[in-house]
C-alpha positions as CSV (number, residue, x, y, z in Angstrom):
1,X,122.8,40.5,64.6
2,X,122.8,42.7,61.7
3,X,126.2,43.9,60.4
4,X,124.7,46.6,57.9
5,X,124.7,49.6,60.8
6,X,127.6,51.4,60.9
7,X,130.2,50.7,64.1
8,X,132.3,52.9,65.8
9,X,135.2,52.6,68.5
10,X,135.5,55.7,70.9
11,X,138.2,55.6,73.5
12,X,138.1,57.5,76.5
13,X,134.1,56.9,76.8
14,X,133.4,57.1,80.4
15,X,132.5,60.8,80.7
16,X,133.5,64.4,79.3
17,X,133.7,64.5,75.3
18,X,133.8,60.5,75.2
19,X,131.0,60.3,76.8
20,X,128.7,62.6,74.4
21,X,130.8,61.2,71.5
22,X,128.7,57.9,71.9
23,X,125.8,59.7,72.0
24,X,126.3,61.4,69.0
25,X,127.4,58.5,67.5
26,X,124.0,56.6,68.6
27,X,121.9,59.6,67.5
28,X,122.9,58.9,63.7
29,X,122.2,55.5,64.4
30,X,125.5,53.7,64.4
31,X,126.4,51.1,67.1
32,X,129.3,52.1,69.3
33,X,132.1,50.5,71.1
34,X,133.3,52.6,74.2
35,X,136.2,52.2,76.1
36,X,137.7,53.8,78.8
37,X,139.6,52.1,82.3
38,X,136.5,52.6,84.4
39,X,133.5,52.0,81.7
40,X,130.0,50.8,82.7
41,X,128.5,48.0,81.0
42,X,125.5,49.3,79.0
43,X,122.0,48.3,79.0
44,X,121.8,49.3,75.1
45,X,122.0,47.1,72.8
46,X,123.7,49.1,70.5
47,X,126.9,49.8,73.0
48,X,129.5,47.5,73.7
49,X,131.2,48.5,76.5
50,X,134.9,47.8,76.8
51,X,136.7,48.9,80.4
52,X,140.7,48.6,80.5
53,X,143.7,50.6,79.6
54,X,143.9,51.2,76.0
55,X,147.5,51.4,75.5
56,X,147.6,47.7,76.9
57,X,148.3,45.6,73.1
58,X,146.3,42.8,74.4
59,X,143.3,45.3,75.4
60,X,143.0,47.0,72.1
61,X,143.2,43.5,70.3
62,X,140.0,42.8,72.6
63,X,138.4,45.9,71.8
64,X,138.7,45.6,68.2
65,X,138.7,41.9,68.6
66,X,134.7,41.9,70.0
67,X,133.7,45.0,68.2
68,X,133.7,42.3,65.0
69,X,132.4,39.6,66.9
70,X,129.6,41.7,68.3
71,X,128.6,43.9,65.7
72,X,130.5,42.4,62.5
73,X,132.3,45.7,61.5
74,X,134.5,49.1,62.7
75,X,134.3,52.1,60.6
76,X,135.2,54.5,63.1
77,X,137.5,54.7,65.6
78,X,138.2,57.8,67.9
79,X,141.0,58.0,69.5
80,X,139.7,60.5,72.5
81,X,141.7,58.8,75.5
82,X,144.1,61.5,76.2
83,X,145.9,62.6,79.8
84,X,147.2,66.5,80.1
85,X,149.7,67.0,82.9
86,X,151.0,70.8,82.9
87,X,154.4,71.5,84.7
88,X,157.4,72.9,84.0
89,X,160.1,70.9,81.5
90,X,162.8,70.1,84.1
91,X,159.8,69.0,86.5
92,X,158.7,66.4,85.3
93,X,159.2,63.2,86.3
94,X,159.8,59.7,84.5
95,X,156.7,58.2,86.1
96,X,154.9,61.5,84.2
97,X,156.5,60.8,81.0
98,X,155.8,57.4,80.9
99,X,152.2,57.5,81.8
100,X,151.5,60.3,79.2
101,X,153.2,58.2,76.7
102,X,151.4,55.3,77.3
103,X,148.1,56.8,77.1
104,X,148.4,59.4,74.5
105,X,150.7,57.4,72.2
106,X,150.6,53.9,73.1
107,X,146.6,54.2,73.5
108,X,146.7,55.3,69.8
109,X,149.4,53.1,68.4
110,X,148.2,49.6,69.1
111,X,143.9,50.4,68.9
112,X,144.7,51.9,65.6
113,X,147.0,49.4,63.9
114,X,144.2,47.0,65.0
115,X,141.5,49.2,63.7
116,X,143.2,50.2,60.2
117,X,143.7,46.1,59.4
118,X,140.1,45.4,60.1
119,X,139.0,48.3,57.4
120,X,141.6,47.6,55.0
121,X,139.5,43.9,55.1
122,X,136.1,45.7,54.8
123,X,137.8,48.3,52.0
124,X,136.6,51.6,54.4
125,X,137.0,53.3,57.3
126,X,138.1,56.5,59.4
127,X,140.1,57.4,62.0
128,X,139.7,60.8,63.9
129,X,142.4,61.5,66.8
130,X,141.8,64.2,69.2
131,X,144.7,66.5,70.0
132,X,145.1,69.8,71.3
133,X,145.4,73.3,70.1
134,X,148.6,73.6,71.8
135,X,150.4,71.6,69.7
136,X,150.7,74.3,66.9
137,X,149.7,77.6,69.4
138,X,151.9,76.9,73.1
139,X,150.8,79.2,75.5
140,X,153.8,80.7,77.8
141,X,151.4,80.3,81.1
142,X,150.6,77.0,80.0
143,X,153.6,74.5,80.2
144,X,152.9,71.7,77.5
145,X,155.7,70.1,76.6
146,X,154.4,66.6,77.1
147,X,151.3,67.3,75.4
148,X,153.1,69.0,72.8
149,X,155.5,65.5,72.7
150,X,152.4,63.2,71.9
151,X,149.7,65.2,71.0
152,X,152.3,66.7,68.2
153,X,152.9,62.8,67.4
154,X,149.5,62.7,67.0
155,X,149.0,65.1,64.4
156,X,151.8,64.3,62.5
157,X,150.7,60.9,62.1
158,X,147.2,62.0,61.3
159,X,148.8,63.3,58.0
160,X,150.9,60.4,57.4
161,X,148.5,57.7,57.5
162,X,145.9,59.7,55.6
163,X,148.7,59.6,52.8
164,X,149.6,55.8,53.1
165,X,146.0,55.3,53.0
166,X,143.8,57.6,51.3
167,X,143.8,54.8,48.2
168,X,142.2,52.4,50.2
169,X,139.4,54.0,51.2
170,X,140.7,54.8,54.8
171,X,140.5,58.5,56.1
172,X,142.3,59.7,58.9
173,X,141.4,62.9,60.8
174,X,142.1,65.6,63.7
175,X,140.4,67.4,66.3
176,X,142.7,70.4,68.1
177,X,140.4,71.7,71.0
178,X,141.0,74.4,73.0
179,X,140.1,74.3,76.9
180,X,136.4,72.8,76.7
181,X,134.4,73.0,79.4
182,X,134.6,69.8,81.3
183,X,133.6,69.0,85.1
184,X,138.2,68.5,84.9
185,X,138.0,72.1,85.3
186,X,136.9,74.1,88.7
187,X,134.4,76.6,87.7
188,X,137.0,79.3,89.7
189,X,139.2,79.1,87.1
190,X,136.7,79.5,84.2
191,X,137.2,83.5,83.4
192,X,141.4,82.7,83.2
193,X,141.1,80.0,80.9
194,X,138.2,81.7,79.0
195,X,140.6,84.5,78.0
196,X,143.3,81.7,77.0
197,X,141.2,81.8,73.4
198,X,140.4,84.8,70.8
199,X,136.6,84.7,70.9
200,X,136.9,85.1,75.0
201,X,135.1,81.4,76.3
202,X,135.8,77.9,76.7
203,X,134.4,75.6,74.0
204,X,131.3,73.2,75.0
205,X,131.9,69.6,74.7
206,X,129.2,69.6,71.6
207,X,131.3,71.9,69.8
208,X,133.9,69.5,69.8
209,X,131.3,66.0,69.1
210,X,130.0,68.5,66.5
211,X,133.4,68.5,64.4
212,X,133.9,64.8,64.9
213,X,130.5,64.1,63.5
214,X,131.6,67.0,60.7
215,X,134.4,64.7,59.4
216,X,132.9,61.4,59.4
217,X,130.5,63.2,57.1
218,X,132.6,64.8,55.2
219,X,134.1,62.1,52.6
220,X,136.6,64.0,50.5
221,X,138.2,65.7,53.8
222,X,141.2,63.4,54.8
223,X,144.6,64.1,56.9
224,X,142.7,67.4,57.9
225,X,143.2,68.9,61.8
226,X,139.7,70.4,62.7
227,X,140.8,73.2,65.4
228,X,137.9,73.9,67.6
229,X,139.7,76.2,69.4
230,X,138.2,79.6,69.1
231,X,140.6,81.4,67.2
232,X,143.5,80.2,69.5
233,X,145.5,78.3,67.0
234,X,145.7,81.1,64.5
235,X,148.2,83.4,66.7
236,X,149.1,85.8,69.9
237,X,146.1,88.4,70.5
């Protein structure tokens, strides 16, 4: 098979934002690796599906492992897998903390270390990690403090590999979403968590694709978080 079309690795693929990240990805012609624990195989040709738990070292050596076998290249991974559980601090519990640890930092760690050695061989690549808004903008009514634990990881890290690597021709990017409409949340409790955000609505899942899609365009942007949020990160209203 040709290796001169672009490749990208999307975790979290199954459904939601994963789901229409592949399809954006396969609109601008690129073949796409998708993961998630309960992907489909694909009749397309162009999609390589994956199913497993990401934050498993031997799963994200497979992913990576048969994207290049399959397709020959990765010059894209996004790191979409991502679990939000909202209680109190003294609530939760260590079975919590180690589950959204293992996906939201684990699931990054060991894909991307895999991903970033396969570009530094082809001498190009980028890495866009979605977080959350409420990293930089918590929300009394919305207790966060384990996304704030790894998702603030995530951010962090965006910057610091986008320094250790800019001179290699790796970029590595952010997404901060607010609440996006997604079938996770009951349409009853649309109009409270519409009014969580500035501009007084949810975000659409193509809002989000659509700044993804941004920064793999945009080639001088690097260890940049993308808030698609709006308005919600830049203060209280």
């Amino acid at each position: 098979m040709s290796t001169e079309r672009k490749v990208a690795v999307v975790t979290g693929a199954s459904q939601g934002i994963g789901a229409e990240l592949v399809r954006g990805f396969l609109d601008r012609g690129y073949r796409v690796v998708a993961n998630s624990r309960s992907i489909k195989p694909d009749a397309s040709a162009d999609v390589l599906a994956v199913p497993g738990d990401i934050a498993d070292p031997a799963l994200a050596d497979r992913v990576i492992g048969e994207a290049v076998a399959r397709f020959g290249r990765v010059d894209t991974l996004v790191n979409n897998a991502g679990v939000f559980v909202a209680k109190p601090f003294t609530e939760y519990t260590e079975a919590d903390y180690v589950h959204v640890l293992g996906v939201n930092l684990a699931g990054f760690f060991f894909v991307t270390q895999r991903a970033v050695r396969q570009m530094l061989a082809q001498g190009a690549g980028h890495v866009v990690n979605l977080t959350t808004t409420l990293v930089g903008q918590p929300v009394k009514g919305v207790p966060s403090a384990l996304a704030s634990l790894t998702k603030g990881g995530l951010d962090a890290v965006t910057r610091s590999l986008a320094i250790e690597y800019g001179d290699k021709g790796i970029r590595v990017n952010a997404v901060a979403p607010g609440v996006i409409r997604t079938p996770m949340h009951a349409p009853e409790t649309h109009v409270a968590l519409a009014a969580l955000h500035p501009m007084g609505r949810m975000g659409e899942v193509q809002e989000v694709v659509d700044a993804v899609l941004y920064l793999e365009s945009a080639a001088f942007v690097t260890g940049e978080t993308l808030h698609v949020d709006g308005g919600a990160h830049a203060g209280h209203w």
